[in-house]
MIFI-232428 format. One record per residue (C-alpha): x negated, y, z negated; residue in one letter; chain; residue number from 1. Coordinates in Angstrom, 2 decimals. Last residue first. Layout:
# MIFI-232428
ATOM         u         v         w   type   mol   seq
ATOM         X         Y         Z      a     A   NUM
...
//
This chain:
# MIFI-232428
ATOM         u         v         w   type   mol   seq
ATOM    -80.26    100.88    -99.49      x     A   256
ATOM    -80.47     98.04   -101.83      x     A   255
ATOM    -81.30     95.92    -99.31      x     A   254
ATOM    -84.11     98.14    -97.73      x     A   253
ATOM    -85.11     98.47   -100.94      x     A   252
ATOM    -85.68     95.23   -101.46      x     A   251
ATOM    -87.27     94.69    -97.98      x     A   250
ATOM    -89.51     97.22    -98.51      x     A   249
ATOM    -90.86     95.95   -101.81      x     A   248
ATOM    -94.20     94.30   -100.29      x     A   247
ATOM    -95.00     97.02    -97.74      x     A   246
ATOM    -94.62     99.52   -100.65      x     A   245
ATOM    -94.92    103.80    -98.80      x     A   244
ATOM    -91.65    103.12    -96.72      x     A   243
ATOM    -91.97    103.52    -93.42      x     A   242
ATOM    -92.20    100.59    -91.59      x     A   241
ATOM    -89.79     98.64    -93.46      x     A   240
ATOM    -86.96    101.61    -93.39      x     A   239
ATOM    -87.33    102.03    -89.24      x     A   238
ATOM    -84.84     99.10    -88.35      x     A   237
ATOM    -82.43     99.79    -90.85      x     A   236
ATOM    -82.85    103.86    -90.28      x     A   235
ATOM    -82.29    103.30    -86.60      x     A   234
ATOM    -79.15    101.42    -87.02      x     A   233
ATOM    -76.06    103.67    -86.49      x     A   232
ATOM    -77.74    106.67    -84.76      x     A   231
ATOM    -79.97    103.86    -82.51      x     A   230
ATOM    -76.61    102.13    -81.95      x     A   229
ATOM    -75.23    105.68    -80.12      x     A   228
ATOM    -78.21    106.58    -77.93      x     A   227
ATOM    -78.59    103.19    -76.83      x     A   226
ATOM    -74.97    102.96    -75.55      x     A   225
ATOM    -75.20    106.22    -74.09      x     A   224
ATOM    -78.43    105.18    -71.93      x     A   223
ATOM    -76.92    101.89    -71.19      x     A   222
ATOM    -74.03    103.92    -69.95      x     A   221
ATOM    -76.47    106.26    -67.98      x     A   220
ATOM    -77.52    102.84    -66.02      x     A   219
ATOM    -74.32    101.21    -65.38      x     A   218
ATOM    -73.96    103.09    -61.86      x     A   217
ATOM    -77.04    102.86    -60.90      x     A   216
ATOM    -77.74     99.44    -62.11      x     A   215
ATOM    -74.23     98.36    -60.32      x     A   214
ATOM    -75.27     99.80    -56.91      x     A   213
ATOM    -78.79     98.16    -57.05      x     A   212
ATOM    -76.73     94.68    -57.81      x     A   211
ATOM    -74.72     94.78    -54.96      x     A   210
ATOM    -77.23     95.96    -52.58      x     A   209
ATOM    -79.08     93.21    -53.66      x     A   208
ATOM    -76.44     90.46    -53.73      x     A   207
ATOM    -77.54     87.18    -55.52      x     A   206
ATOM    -74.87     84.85    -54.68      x     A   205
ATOM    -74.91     81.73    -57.51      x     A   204
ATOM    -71.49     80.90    -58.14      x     A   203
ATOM    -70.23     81.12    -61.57      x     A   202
ATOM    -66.56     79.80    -62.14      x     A   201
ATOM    -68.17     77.11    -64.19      x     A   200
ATOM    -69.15     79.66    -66.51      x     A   199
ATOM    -65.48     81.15    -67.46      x     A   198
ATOM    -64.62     77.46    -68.33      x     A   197
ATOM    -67.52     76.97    -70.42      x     A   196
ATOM    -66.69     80.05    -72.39      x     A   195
ATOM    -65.51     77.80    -75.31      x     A   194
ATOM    -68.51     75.74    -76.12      x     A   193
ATOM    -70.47     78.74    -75.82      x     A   192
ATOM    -68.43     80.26    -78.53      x     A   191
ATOM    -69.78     77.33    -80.46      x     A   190
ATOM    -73.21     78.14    -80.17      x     A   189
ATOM    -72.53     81.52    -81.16      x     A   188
ATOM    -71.15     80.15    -84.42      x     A   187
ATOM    -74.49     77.61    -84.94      x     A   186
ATOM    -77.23     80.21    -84.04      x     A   185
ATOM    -74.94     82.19    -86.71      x     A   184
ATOM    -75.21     79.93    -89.54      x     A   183
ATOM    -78.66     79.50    -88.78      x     A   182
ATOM    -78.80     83.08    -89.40      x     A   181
ATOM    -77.51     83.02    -92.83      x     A   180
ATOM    -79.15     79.79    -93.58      x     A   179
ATOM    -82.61     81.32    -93.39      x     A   178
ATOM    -81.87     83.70    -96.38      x     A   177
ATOM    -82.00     80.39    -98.54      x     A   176
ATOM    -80.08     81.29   -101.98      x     A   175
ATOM    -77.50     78.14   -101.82      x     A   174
ATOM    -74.99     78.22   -104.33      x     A   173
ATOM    -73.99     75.24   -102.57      x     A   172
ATOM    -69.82     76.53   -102.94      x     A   171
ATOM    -70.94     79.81   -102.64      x     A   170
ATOM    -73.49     80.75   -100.43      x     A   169
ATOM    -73.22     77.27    -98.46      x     A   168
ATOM    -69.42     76.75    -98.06      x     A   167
ATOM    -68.85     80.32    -98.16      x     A   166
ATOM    -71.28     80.97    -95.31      x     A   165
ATOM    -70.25     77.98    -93.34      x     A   164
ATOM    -66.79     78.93    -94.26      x     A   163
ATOM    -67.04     83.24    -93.18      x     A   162
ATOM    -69.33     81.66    -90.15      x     A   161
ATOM    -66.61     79.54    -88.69      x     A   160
ATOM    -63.58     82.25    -89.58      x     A   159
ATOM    -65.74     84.66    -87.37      x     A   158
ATOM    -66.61     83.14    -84.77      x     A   157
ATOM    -63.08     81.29    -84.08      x     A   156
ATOM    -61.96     85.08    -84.58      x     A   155
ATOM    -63.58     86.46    -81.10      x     A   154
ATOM    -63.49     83.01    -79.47      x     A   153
ATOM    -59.18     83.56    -80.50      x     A   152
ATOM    -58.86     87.26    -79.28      x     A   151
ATOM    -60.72     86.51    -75.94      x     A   150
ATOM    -58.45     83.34    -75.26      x     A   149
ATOM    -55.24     85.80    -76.15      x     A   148
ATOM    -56.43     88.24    -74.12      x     A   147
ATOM    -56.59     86.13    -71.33      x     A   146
ATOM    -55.69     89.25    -68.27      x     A   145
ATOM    -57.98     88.04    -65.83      x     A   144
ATOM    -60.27     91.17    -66.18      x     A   143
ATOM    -60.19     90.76    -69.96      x     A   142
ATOM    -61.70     87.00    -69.76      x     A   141
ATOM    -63.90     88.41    -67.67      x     A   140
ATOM    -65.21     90.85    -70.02      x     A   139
ATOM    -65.68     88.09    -72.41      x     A   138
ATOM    -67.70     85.60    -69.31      x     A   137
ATOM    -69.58     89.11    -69.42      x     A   136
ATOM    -70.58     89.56    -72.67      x     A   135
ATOM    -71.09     85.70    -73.64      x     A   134
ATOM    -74.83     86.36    -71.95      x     A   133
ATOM    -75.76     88.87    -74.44      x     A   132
ATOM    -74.90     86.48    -77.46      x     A   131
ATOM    -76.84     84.00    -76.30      x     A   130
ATOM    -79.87     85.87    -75.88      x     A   129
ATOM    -79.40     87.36    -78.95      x     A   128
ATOM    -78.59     84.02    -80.77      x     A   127
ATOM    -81.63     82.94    -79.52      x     A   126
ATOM    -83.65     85.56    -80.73      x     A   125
ATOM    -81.77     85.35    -84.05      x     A   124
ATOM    -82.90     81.66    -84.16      x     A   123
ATOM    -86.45     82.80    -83.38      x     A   122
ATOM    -86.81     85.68    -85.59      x     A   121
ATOM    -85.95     83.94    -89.18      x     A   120
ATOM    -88.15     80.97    -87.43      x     A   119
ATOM    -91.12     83.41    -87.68      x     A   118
ATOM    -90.56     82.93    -91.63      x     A   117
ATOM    -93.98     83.62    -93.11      x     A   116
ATOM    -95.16     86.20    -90.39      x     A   115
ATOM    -92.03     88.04    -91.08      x     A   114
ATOM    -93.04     91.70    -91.07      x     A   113
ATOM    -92.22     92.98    -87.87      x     A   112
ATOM    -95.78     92.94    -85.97      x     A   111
ATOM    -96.40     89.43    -87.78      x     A   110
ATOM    -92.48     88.21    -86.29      x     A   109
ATOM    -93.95     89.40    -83.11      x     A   108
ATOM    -97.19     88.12    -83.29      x     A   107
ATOM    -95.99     84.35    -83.97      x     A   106
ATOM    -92.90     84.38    -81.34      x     A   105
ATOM    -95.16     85.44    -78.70      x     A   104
ATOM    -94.09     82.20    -76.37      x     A   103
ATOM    -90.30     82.67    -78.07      x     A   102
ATOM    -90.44     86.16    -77.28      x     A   101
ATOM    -91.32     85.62    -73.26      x     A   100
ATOM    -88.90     82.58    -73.46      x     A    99
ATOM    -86.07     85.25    -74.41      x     A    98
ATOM    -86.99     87.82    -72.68      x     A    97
ATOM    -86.48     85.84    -70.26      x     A    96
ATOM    -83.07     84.13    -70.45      x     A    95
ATOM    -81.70     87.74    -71.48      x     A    94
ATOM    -83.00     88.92    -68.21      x     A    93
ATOM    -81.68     86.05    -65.82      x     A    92
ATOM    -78.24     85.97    -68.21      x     A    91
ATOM    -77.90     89.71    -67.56      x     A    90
ATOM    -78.49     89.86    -63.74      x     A    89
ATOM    -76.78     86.59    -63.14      x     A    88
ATOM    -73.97     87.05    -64.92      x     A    87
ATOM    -73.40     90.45    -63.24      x     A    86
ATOM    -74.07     89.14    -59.84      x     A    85
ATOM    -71.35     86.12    -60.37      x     A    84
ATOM    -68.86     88.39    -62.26      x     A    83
ATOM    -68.74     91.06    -58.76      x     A    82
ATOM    -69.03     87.69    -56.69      x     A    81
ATOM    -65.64     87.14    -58.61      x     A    80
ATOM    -64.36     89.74    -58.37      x     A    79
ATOM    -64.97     90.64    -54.36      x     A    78
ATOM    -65.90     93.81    -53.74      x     A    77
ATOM    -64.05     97.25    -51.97      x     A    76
ATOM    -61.53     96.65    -54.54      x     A    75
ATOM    -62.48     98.99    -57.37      x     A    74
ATOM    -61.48     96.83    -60.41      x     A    73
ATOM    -64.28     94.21    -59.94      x     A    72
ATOM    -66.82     97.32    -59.61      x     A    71
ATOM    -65.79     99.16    -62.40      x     A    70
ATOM    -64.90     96.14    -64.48      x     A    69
ATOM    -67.99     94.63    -63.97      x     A    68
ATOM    -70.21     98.45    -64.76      x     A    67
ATOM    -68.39     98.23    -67.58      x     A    66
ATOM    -69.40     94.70    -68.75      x     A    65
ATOM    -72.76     95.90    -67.44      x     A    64
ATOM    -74.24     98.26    -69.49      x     A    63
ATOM    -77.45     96.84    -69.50      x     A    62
ATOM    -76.49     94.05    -71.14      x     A    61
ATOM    -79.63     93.34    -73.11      x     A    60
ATOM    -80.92     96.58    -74.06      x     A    59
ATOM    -77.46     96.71    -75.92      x     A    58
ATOM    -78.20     93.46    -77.52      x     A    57
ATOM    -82.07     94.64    -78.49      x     A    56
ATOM    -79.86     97.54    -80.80      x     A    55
ATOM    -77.37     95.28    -82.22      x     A    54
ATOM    -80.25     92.66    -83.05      x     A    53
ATOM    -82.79     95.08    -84.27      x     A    52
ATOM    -80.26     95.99    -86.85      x     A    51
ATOM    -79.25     92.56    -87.38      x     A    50
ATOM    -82.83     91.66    -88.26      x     A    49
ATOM    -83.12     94.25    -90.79      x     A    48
ATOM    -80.14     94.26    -92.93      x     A    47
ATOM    -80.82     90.06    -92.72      x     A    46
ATOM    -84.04     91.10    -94.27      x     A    45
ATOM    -83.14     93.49    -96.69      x     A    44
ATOM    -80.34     91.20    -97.68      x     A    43
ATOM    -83.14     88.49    -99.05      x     A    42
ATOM    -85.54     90.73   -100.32      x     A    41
ATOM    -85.67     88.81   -103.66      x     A    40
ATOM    -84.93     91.27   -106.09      x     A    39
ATOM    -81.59     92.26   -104.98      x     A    38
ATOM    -80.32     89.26   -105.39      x     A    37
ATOM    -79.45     86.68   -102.36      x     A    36
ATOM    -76.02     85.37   -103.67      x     A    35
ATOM    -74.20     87.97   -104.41      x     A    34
ATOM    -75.19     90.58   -102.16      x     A    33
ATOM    -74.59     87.86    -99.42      x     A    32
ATOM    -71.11     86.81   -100.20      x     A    31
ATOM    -70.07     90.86   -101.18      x     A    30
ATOM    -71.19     91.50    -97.97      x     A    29
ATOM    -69.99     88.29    -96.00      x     A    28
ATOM    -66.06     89.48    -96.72      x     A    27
ATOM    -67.05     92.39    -93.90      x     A    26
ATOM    -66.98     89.69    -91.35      x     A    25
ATOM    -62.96     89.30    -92.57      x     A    24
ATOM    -62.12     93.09    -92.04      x     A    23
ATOM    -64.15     93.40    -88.80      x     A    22
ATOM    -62.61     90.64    -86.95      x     A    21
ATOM    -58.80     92.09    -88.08      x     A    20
ATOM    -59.58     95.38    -86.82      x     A    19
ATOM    -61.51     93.27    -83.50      x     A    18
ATOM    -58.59     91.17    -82.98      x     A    17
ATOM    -55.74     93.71    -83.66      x     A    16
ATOM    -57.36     96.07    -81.32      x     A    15
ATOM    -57.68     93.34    -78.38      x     A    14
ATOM    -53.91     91.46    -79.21      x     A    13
ATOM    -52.67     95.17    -79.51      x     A    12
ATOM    -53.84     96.65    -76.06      x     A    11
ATOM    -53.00     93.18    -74.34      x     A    10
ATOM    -49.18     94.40    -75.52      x     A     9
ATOM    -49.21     97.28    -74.62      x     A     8
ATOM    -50.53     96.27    -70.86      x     A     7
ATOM    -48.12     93.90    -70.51      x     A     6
ATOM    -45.81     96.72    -72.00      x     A     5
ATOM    -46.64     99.19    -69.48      x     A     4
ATOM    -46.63     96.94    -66.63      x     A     3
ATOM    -43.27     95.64    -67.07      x     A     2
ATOM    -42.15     99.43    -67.16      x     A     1
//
């Protein structure tokens, strides 16, 4: 019965965190609609980028924050060489796709539309990278039973970029796109901060057999989890290419 409610109770803290996460991120609509008009192409830019984010993220993982708690939860491997060969796999590919985008960071953001503003791309780059590596120090966080750590990096996020974008959006009246994902590089940065502890408890094993056993088993999820982000974002990330005005895609991408 202990066992039930622990496990009640860890349910909540992780379903009230994310309903309660979602509500307050979705106060940055109205912020943004607000202050980057319609006319300017401003929110059919972040639209875009985030939509390429979500989907990139997924590429990113791999699947492997379940394929971690299958494996950790199993008990035929150790945990913590189970989080060790995770990191590793996900932070090693995240780290370079990163520098390989950085190094092509000019044809990339031409390919996409943003050969003006490159930078737009970079710092989200970086926040992908980032944000791909947090997902299994956060899975381990569940593993050990911290919910309430988990809950509060989840929120600090959040409340951090609702005030930076308040305090700039509305308070500066600022209208720089830019900001908004500077804002970001800045919040994930800060998660960092707090996930130092669950990164010093990285030890550096690289496991082969390990790691081919937790690609085979993660690899269908990463197939699922593709399948289902490409339903939610494919028409964000396919809108600018389509659409017949190269020059007023992104504000109807915005408006869409």
């Amino acid at each position: 019965m202990a066992g039930l409610k622990s496990l009640a109770k860890e349910t909540a803290i992780y379903g009230v965190s994310s309903i309660v996460g979602r509500f307050l991120n979705y106060l940055l609509v109205p912020v943004y609609t607000i202050a980057l008009p319609a006319s300017s192409g401003g929110y059919g830019v972040v639209t875009n980028i985030y939509a390429w984010v979500a989907l990139i993220l997924v590429l990113l993982t791999c699947g492997m924050e379940t394929g971690f708690f299958r494996f950790a939860n199993k008990g035929d491997d150790d945990p913590k060489k189970v989080y060790s060969v995770s990191l590793l796999m996900v932070g090693s590919v995240s780290l370079l796709f990163l520098l390989l985008c950085l190094v092509f960071l000019n044809p990339i953001a031409g390919l996409m539309g943003y050969s003006e503003h490159p930078w737009y791309l970079g710092m989200m780059l970086i926040v992908l990278a980032m944000d791909a590596i947090q997902a299994i120090p956060f899975a381990y966080l569940r593993y050990k039973k911290r919910p309430i750590k988990f809950a509060g990096l989840k929120l600090l996020f959040i409340l951090v970029s609702i005030l930076l974008n308040i305090l700039y959006f509305v308070v500066m009246k600022g209208d720089d796109v830019g900001v908004a994902f500077l804002i970001n590089l800045i919040c994930s940065f800060v998660v960092m901060l707090g996930l130092i502890p669950e990164f010093r408890e990285f030890r550096y094993c690289p496991d082969r057999l390990l790691m081919k056993r937790m690609l085979y088993y993660s690899f269908p999820i990463l197939i699922l989890g593709v399948a289902g982000i490409v339903n939610q974002v494919g028409d964000k990330i396919i809108f600018p290419f389509v659409y017949p005005d190269k020059v007023e895609a992104d504000v109807q991408l915005g408006i869409y």
